[in-house]
C-alpha positions in Angstrom: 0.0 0.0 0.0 1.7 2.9 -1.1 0.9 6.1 1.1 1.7 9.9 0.9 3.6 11.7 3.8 4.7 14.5 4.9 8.0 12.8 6.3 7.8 8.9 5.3 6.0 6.9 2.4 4.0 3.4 3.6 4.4 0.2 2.4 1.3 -1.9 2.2 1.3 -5.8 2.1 0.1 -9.0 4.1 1.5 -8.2 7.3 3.0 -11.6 7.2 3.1 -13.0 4.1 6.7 -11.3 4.2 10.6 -12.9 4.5 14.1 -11.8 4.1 12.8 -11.0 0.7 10.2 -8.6 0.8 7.0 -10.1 -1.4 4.8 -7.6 -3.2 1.9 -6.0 -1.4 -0.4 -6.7 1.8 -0.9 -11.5 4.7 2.2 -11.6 3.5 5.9 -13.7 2.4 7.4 -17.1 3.7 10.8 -18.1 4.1 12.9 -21.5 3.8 15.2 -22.5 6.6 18.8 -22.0 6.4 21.9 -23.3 8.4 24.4 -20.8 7.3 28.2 -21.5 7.6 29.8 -18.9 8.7 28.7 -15.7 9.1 26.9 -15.8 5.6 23.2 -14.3 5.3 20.5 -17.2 5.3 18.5 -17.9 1.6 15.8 -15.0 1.4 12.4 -16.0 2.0 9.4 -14.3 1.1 7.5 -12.0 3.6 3.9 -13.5 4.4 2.0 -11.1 6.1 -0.6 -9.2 7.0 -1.3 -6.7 3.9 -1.2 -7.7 2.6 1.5 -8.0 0.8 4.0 -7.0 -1.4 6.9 -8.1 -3.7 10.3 -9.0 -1.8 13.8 -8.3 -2.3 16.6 -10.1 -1.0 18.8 -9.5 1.8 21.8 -8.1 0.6 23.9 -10.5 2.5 25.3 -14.1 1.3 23.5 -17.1 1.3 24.5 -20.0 3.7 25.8 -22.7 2.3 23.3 -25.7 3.8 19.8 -24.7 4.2 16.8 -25.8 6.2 13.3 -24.6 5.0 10.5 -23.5 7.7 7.2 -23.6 7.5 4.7 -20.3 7.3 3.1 -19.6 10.4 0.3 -18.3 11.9 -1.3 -20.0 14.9 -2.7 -21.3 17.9 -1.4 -23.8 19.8 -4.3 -26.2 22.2 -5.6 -24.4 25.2 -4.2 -25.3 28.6 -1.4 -27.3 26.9 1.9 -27.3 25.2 1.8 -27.4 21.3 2.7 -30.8 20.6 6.0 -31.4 17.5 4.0 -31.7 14.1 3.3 -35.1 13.4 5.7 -37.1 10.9 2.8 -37.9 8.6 0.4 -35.3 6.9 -2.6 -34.0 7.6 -3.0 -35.6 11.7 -4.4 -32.3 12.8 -7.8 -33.4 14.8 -11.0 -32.8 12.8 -13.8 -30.8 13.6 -17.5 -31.8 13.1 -17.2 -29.5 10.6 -14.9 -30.9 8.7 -15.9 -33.5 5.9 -14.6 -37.0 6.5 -11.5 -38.5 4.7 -12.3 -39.9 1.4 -10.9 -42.0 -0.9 -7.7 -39.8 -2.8 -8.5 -39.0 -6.6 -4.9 -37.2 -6.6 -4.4 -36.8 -10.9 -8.4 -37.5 -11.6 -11.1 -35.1 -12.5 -13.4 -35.2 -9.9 -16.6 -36.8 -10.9 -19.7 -34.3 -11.3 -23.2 -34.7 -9.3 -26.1 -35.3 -11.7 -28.2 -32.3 -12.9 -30.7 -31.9 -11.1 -33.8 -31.1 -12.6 -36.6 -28.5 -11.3 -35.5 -25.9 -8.1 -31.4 -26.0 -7.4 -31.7 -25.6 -3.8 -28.7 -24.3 -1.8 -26.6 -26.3 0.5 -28.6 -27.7 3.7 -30.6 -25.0 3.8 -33.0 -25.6 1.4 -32.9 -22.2 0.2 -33.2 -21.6 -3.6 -32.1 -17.7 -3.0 -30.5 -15.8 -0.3 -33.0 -13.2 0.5 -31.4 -11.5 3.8 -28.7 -11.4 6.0 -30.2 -14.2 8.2 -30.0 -16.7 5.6 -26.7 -15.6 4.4 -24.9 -16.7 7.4 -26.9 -19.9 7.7 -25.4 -21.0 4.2 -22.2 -19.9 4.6 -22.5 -22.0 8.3 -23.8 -25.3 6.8 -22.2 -25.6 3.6 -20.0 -28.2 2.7 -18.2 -26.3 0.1 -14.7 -26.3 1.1 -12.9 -23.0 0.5 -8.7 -23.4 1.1 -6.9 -20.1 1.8 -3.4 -20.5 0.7 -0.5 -18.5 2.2 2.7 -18.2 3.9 0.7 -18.2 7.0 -3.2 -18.1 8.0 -3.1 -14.8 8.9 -4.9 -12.4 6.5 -8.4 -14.5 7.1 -7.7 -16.3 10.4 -10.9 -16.9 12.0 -13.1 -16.8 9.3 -13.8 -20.5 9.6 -15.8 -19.3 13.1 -18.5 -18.1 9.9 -17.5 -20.6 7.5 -18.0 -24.0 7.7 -15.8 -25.5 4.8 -12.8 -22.9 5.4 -9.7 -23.7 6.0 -5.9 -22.7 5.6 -2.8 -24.1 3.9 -0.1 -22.8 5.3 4.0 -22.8 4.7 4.9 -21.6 8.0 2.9 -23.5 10.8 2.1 -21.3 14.0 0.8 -24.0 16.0 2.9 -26.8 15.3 0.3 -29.1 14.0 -2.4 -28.5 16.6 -4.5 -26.0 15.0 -7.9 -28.3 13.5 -8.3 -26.1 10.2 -4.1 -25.2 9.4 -2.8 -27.7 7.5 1.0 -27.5 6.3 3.0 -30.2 4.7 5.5 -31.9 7.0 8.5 -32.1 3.8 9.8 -29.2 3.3 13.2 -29.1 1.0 15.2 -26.0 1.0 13.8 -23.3 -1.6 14.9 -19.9 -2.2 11.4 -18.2 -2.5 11.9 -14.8 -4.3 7.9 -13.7 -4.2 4.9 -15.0 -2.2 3.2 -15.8 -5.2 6.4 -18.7 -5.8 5.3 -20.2 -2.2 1.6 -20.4 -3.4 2.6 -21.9 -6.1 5.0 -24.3 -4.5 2.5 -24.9 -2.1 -0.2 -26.0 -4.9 2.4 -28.7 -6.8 3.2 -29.9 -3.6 1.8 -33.4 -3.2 0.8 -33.5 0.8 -0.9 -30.4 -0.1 -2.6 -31.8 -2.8 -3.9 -35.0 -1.0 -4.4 -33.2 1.8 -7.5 -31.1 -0.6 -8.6 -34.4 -1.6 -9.3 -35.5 1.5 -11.3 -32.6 2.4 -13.3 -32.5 -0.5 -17.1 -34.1 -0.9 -17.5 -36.4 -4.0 -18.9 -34.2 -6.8 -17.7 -31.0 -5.1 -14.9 -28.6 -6.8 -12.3 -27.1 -4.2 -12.2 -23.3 -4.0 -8.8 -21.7 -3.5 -8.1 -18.1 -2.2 -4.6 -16.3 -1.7 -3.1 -13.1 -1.6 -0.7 -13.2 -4.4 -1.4 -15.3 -7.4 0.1 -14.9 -10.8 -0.8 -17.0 -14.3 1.6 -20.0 -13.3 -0.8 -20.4 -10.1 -4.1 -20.3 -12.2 -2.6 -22.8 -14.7 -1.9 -25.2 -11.8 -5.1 -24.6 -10.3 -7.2 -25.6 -13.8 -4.8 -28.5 -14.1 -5.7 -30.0 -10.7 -9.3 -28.8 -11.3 -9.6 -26.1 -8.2 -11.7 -22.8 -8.7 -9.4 -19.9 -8.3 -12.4 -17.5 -6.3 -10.8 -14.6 -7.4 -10.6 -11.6 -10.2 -8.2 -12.9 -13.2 -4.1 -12.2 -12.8 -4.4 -10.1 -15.6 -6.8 -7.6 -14.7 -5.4 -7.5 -11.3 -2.1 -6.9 -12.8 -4.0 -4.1 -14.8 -5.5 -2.2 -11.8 -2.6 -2.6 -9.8 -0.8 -0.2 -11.8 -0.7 3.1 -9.8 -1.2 4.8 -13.1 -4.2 2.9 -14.2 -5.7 3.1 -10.9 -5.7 7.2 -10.8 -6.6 7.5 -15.1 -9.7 4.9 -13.6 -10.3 7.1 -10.6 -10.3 10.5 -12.6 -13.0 8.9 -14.8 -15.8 9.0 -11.8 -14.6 12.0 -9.9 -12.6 10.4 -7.9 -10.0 12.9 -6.4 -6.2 12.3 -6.2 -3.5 14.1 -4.7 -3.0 17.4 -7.0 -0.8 15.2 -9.8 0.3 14.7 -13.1 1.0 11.5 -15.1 4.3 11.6 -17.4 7.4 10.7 -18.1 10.8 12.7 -17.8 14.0 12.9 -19.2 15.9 14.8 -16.4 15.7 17.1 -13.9 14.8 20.4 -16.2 12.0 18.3 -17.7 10.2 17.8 -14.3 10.9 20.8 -13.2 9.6 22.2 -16.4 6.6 19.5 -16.3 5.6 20.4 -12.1 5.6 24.1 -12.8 2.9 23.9 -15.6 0.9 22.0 -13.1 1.0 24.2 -10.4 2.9 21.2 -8.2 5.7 23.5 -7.1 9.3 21.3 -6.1 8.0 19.4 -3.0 7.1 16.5 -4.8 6.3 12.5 -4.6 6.8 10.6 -7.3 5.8 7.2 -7.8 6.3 4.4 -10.3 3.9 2.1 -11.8 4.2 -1.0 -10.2 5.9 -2.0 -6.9 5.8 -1.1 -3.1 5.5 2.5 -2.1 7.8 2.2 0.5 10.3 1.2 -1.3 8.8 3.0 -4.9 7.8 6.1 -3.3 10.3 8.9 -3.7 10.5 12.5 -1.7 12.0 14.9 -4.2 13.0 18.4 -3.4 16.2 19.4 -5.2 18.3 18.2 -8.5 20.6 16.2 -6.2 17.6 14.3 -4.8 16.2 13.9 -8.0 19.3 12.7 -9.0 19.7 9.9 -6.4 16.8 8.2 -7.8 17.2 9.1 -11.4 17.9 5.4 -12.6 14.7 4.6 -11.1 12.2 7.2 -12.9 13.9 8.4 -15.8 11.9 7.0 -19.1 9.3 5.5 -17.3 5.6 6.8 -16.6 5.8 7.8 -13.6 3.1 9.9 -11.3 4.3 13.0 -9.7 2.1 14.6 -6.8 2.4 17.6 -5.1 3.5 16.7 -1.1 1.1 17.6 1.2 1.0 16.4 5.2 -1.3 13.5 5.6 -3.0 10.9 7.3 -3.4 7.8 5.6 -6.4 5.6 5.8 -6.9 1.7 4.8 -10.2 0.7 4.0 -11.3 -2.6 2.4 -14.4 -3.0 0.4 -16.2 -5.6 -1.6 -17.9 -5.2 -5.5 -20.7 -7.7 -5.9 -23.2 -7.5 -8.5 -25.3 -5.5 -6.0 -22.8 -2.7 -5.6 -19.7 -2.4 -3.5 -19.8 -3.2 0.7 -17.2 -0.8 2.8 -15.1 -2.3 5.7 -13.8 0.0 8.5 -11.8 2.7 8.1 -8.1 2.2 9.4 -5.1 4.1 10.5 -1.6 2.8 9.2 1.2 2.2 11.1 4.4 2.5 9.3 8.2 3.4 9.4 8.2 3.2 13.0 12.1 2.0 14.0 11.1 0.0 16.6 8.9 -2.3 13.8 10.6 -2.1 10.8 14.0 -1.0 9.0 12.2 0.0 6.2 11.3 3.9 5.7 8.0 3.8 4.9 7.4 0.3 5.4 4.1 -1.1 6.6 3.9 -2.4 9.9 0.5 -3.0 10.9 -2.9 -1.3 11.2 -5.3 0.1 14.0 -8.9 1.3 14.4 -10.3 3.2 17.0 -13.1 6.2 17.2 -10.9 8.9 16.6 -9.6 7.6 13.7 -11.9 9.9 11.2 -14.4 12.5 12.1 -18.0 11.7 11.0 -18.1 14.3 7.8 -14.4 12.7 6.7 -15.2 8.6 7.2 -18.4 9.4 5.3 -16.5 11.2 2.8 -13.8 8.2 2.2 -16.8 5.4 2.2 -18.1 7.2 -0.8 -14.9 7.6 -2.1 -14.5 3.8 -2.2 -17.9 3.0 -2.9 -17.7 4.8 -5.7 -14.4 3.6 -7.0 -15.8 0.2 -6.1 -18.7 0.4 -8.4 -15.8 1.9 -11.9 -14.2 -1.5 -10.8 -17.2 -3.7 -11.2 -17.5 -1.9 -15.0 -13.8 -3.2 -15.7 -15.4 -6.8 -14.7 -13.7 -7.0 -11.0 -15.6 -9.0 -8.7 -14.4 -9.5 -4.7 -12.0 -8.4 -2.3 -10.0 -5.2 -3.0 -8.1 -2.5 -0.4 -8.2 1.1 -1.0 -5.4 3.8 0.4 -7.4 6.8 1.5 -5.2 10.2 2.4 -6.6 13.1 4.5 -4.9 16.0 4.3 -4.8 16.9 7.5 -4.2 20.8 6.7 -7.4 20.9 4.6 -9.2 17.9 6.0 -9.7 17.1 1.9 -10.0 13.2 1.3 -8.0 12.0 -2.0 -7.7 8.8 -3.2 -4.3 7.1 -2.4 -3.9 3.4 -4.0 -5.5 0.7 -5.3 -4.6 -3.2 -3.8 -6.4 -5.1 -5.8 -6.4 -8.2 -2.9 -6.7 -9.6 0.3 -4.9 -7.2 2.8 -2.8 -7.2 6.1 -5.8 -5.3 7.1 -8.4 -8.1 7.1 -7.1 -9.2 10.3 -9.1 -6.6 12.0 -11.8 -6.2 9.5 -13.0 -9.3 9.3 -13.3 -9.2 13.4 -15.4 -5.9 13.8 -18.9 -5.0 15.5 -20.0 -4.9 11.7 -18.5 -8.2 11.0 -20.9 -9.5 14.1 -23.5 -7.9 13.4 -24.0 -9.3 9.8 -21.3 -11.2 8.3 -17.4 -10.6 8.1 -16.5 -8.7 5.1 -14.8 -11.8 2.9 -18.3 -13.5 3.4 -20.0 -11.2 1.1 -16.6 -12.3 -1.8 -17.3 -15.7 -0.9 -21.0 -15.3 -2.0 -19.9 -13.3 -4.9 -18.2 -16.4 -6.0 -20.7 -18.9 -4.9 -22.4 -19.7 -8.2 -25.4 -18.8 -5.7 -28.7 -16.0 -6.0 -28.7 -13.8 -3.1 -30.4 -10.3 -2.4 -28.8 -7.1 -0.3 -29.2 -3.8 0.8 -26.3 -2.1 0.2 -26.8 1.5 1.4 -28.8 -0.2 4.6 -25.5 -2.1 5.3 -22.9 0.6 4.8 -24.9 2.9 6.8 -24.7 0.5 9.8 -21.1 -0.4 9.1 -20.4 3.2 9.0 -22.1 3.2 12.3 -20.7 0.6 14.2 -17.1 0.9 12.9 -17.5 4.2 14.7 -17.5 2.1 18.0 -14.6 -0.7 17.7 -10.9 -0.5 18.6 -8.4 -3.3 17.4 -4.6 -2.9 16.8 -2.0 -5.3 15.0 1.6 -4.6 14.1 4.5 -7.1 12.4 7.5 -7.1 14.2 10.6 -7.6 12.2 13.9 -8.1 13.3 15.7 -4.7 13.2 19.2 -5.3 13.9 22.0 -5.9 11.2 22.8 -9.1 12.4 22.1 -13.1 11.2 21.5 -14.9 13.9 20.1 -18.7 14.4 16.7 -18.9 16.5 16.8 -21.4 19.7 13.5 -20.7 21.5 11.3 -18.5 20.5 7.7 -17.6 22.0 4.5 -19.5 21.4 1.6 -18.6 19.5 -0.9 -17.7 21.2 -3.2 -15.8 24.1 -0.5 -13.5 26.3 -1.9 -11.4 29.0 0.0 -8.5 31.4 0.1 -10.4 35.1 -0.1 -8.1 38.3 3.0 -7.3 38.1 3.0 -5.8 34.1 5.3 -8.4 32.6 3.8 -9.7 29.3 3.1 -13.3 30.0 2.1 -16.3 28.0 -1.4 -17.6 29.0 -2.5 -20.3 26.9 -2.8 -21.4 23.4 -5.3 -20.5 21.5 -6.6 -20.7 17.5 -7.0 -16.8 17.0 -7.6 -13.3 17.9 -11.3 -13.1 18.6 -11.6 -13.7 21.5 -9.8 -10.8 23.3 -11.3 -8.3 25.2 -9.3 -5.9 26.5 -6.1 -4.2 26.4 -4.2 -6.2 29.2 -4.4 -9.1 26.4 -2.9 -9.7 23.1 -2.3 -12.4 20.7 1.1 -13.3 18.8 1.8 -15.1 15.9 4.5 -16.6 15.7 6.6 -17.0 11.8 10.1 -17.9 12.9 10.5 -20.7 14.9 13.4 -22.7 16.5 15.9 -23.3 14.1 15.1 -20.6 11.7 17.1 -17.9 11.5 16.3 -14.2 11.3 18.3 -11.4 9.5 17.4 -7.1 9.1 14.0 -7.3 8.2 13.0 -11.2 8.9 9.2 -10.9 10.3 9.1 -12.2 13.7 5.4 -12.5 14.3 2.3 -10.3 14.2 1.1 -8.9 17.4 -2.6 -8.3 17.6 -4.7 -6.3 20.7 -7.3 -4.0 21.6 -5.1 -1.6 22.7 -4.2 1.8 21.2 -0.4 1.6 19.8 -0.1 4.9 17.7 0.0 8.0 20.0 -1.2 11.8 18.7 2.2 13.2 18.2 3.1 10.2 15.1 5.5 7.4 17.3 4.6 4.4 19.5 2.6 4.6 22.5 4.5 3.5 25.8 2.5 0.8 26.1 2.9 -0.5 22.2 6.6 -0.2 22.9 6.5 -2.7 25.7 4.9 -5.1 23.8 7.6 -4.9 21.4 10.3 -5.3 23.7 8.6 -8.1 25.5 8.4 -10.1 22.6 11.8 -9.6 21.8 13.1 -10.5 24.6 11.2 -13.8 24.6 13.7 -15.3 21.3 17.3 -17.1 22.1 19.6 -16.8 19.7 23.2 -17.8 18.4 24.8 -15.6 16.2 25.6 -17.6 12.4 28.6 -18.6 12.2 29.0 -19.6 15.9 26.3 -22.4 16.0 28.7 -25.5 16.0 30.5 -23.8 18.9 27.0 -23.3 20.7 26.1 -26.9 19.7 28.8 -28.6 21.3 28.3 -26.8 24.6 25.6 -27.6 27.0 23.5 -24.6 26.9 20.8 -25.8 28.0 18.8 -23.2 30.2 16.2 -23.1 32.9 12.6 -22.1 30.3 11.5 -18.3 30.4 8.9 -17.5 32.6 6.7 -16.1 29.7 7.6 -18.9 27.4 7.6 -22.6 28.5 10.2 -24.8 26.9 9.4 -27.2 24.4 10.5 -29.4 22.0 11.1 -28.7 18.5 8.4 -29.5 15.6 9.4 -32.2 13.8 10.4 -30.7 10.2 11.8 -31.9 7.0 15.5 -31.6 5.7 
C-alpha cells in the first residue's frame, strides 16, 4: 500500500506474508530455513503477512551454504497445553465436526460431477433456492459443505473466518501452531527453496503433493475445491485448472492491470474520484520535471511514484536536482506519477464489488516506518482502528470515495476483495484517493473481526457469496450505513514485528503462538494457546503469531510475528505509545539466539537453560530436511 507523507512513504502488504525477501503488497511472504556457515546471510524468504502484501527483495547479504526450509506460520497452539511437535505424517491435525470426512484420494483424476438436477437447485442444507437476507446468508455460509482453502505463507490475512465458515480452511507454509491448530494444515517435507515472491510459495505450495492429497481428502464427492490467496500470478491459475480447483478470485491479468498506480488514478479521474494534486508523465531529467511540475501548479516538494511496486520502497520525496538525482535510474523514461507533497493521514479501507454494488469495511489508520517495527522507511507495519480515527463528515466522505471507485471496478469486470489507500490532508481535511490493492490485505485481520462483522457477516463473506455460483439479495446503502455506524464504536490494533538489527543470527527458542496477557506485576506473559484473535477483550491481552520458529534464523527485516490487541499503539504526536513499545520489547526479549557462524561452537556446549517465565520450553516440531 503505497501512502503519501509529509515525512515517510508506507508500504502496504500482508503483514505476514513477508521474509528476508520482501513479497509484493499486503498477509504476506514465507521463508525457507537455512543453516548458514559462517557468518553468511540465510536464503531469502518471502514476507507473508498481514497486507497484505508485497513483492520481496533479497537481503543483501550471502546465502549460507546448507539450508533448512520453515514452514509459514500463523497459529494457535491447544488451550491449557503445550503445542505438541508436528506429526511425521500429513494432515493428523484433529477434525472438527465441521470438517468433511477423509475420502478415498483422486490425486491426478477429475473429480466426478453430481447429476443435474432437474426443477429448483436448492442451496446447500438450507434448502434455500435464493439468499433473501442477512439471516439466511450466514446460515449457508454455516452449513455448507463447500470447502474454501486459503493458501499462504501463513493463516493470517483470514484467520478466523472458519468461526463463519464451515468448509474454510488454511494451507499454510509456516505452521504457527505446530500441528495442533484443526483447520491449518502445512505439509510436513519441506526441501530448502529460495522463494523470491509470495506468489512462488503459493505456487509451490499448490504442486506440492501432501498439499494436494491433503485437498482431496477434504473434499465431498462431486464438489470442486475453492482456492483463495493473496498473491497469485498466471503459473498459479494454470496449476489450479490443471488440478481442477476454482481460483475465487478476479483474473491475474486484470489484477495486474489495476494494480498499476497509473491505471488506478486514469480509472479514478474517470468518476470524480479525487487524487492528490498530480500529473502522469514521463521525464527525461531534472529540467524536464521541473519544467513538467511548474505547468501544473505542483511546485518542487514532490512524490513521485512508479507504476508497479511497493510504495515504501517506490515512493520517492524529491525536493532538489541532487535528490532527483539519487533516484534518477529509477524514474527516468518511465511513466511515472508525480504529486504535489502535502502532510497527511493515511487511511486503509477494504471494500467488496458484488453485483449489487460495493460493501465498505472500516476505516483504518496505518502504522508504518516506525524503528522500533521495521528498517524499512516507509514500510508497513500494521494497522489500527479506534473512534478517533476519522471525524463523521471525513469517514463518510472516504466510504463514498471507495464505494464509488468500487462500483468503476465492477465496469472493468472485477468482482471481490480489493483495499483502497485513502489520504486526508490533514491541513485541509480534503480526502483524496491514495492506492489501489487489488487483494486480500494485512488489514483483514481486524476487518474481518469488527462489531459490523458480528452484526451481519465478516467482510470476505460477502466475496465468498460473490463467487458462490449462488442467488442472493442485499441492501447495500442499509449495510454501509450501519457499518459506518458501528465501525465508529470498535478499537483493534495489530503490528508485524521484524527483526531490526544488522545481524544473522540462528533462533533457539522463540515464543508460542498464542493468548499472552500483562500479570499483576505488568510483565507480558504467555497464558495459553489459542486458535486466533477473537476472543480478546481488553487491552491487558494480546495475541502473537508466531513466523520464525526454532531453528530458523532471522536477519534485518526477517518478520518475527504479528502482534494483535485491543489496545491503542499509535500515540497523537506520530511514534509508539509506551504501552505499544513494551509489547515490542517483551516479545523480543522472549527469542534465544546464536549468532551464524557460531552455532557449532554453541552446539557442542551444553546450553541448556532453565525455560522463560513467559515462554515454557518445548521441544522442536518435527520438520523436513
Amino acid at each position: 500500500m503505497a501512502r503519501q507523507s509529509s515525512s515517510q512513504s508506507t508500504q502496504t502488504g500482508d503483514p505476514v506474508a513477508a521474509a528476508a525477501a520482501e513479497s509484493r503488497a499486503a498477509e504476506s511472504k514465507p521463508a525457507a530455513k537455512a543453516k548458514p556457515a559462517a557468518k553468511a546471510k540465510p536464503a531469502s524468504r518471502t514476507r507473508a503477512a498481514a497486507k497484505p502484501a508485497a513483492r520481496s527483495a533479497k537481503p543483501a547479504e550471502a546465502k549460507p551454504a546448507a539450508a533448512k526450509p520453515a514452514a509459514t506460520k500463523p497459529a494457535a497452539s491447544k488451550p491449557a497445553a503445550e503445542a505438541p511437535a508436528q506429526a511425521a505424517k500429513p494432515d493428523t491435525a484433529p477434525q472438527s465436526e465441521d470438517q468433511p470426512k477423509p475420502r478415498r484420494s483422486l490425486v491426478g483424476r477429475k473429480r466426478p460431477r453430481k447429476a443435474p438436477k432437474t426443477g429448483p437447485v436448492t442451496i446447500g442444507r438450507s434448502g434455500f433456492t435464493k439468499l433473501k437476507n442477512i439471516s439466511e446468508i450466514r446460515h449457508y455460509l454455516r452449513t455448507t459443505d463447500t470447502p474454501v482453502f486459503f493458501v499462504g505463507a501463513t493463516a493470517f490475512n483470514l484467520l478466523g473466518l472458519d468461526r463463519w465458515v464451515r468448509g474454510f480452511s488454511y494451507i499454510s507454509y509456516y505452521d504457527s501452531w505446530d500441528g495442533s491448530h484443526p483447520r491449518v494444515f502445512s505439509p510436513v517435507e519441506k526441501p530448502f527453496v529460495d522463494f523470491e515472491s509470495g506468489e512462488e510459495v503459493n505456487n509451490w505450495l499448490l504442486r506440492n503433493h501432501e498439499v494436494r492429497a491433503h485437498i482431496e481428502r477434504r473434499t465431498p464427492l462431486g464438489a470442486r475445491p475453492k482456492v483463495v490467496m493473496v498473491f497469485f500470478n498466471e503459473e498459479t491459475e494454470r496449476i489450479c485448472e490443471e488440478l481442477d480447483y476454482e481460483l475465487i478470485l478476479p483474473s491475474h491479468a486484470l489484477r495486474e492491470r489495476l494494480d498499476s498506480k497509473i491505471v488506478t488514478t486514469q480509472i479514478a479521474d474517470s468518476v470524480g474520484v479525487p487524487s492528490v494534486p498530480n500529473i502522469l508523465t514521463t521525464v527525461s531529467g531534472w529540467d524536464e520535471l521541473v519544467k513538467a511540475t511548474d505547468k501544473a501548479g505542483l511546485g518542487q516538494d514532490l512524490v513521485i511514484q512508479t507504476a508497479y511496486g511497493d510504495s515504501g520502497k517506490t515512493t520517492y520525496f524529491v525536493t532538489s536536482e541532487a535528490e532527483f538525482a539519487a533516484i534518477a535510474d529509477e524514474v527516468v523514461g518511465e511513466e511515472i506519477k508525480i504529486m504535489k507533497r502535502i502532510n497527511n493521514r493515511p487511511i486503509a479501507i477494504e471494500a467488496v464489488q458484488t453485483r449489487h454494488g460495493t460493501i465498505v469495511g472500516p476505516c483504518m489508520t496505518e502504522i508504518t516506518g516506525h524503528a522500533e517495527l521495521t528498517p524499512y522507511r516507509g514500510g508497513w507495519a500494521g494497522n489500527e482502528m479506534f473512534p478517533s480515527v476519522l471525524d463523521d463528515e471525513s469517514r463518510h466522505a472516504a466510504i463514498e470515495l471507495v464505494r464509488k471507485l468500487g462500483d468503476r471496478l465492477g465496469k472493468e469486470g472485477y468482482r471481490g476483495f480489493f483495499e483502497v489507500d485513502v489520504l486526508l490532508d490533514t491541513d485541509t481535511g480534503d480526502v483524496y484517493l491514495g492506492e489501489l490493492n487489488p487483494r486480500v490485505s494485512g488489514a483483514s485481520a481486524i476487518t474481518n473481526v469488527t462489531a459490523g462483522a458480528y452484526a451481519d457477516v465478516p467482510l470476505f463473506g460477502f466475496h465468498l457469496l460473490e463467487y458462490s455460483g449462488i442467488d442472493f439479495e442485499i441492501d447495500i446503502d442499509e449495510i454501509n450505513a450501519r457499518w459506518e455506524e458501528l465501525a465508529s464504536e470498535d478499537e483493534w490494533s495489530h503490528m508485524v514485528i521484524k527483526h531490526t538489527a544488522d545481524t544473522v543470527e540462528r533462533i533457539d527458542s522463540a515464543p508460542r503462538t498464542g493468548r499472552y496477557i500483562l500479570d499483576h506485576y505488568g510483565n507480558l506473559v504467555y497464558s495459553h494457546g489459542d486458535l486466533d484473535w477473537h476472543l480478546l477483550s481488553n487491552e491487558a491481552e494480546a495475541f502473537f503469531l508466531r513466523i520464525y520458529e526454532e531453528g530458523d534464523y532471522r536477519w534485518k527485516g526477517a518478520d518475527l510475528g504479528i502482534l494483535v490487541t485491543k489496545a491503542h499503539l499509535e500515540a497523537s504526536h506520530g511514534g509508539l505509545t509506551l504501552h505499544a513499545k513494551y509489547l515490542i520489547d517483551a516479545i523480543r526479549g522472549m527469542y534465544r539466539v546464536t549468532p551464524a557462524g557460531q552455532e557449532a561452537e554453541a552446539d557442542a556446549l551444553d546450553t541448556s537453560q532453565a525455560p522463560l517465565k513467559s515462554v515454557p520450553s518445548r521441544p522442536a516440531p518435527t520438520k523436513g530436511k
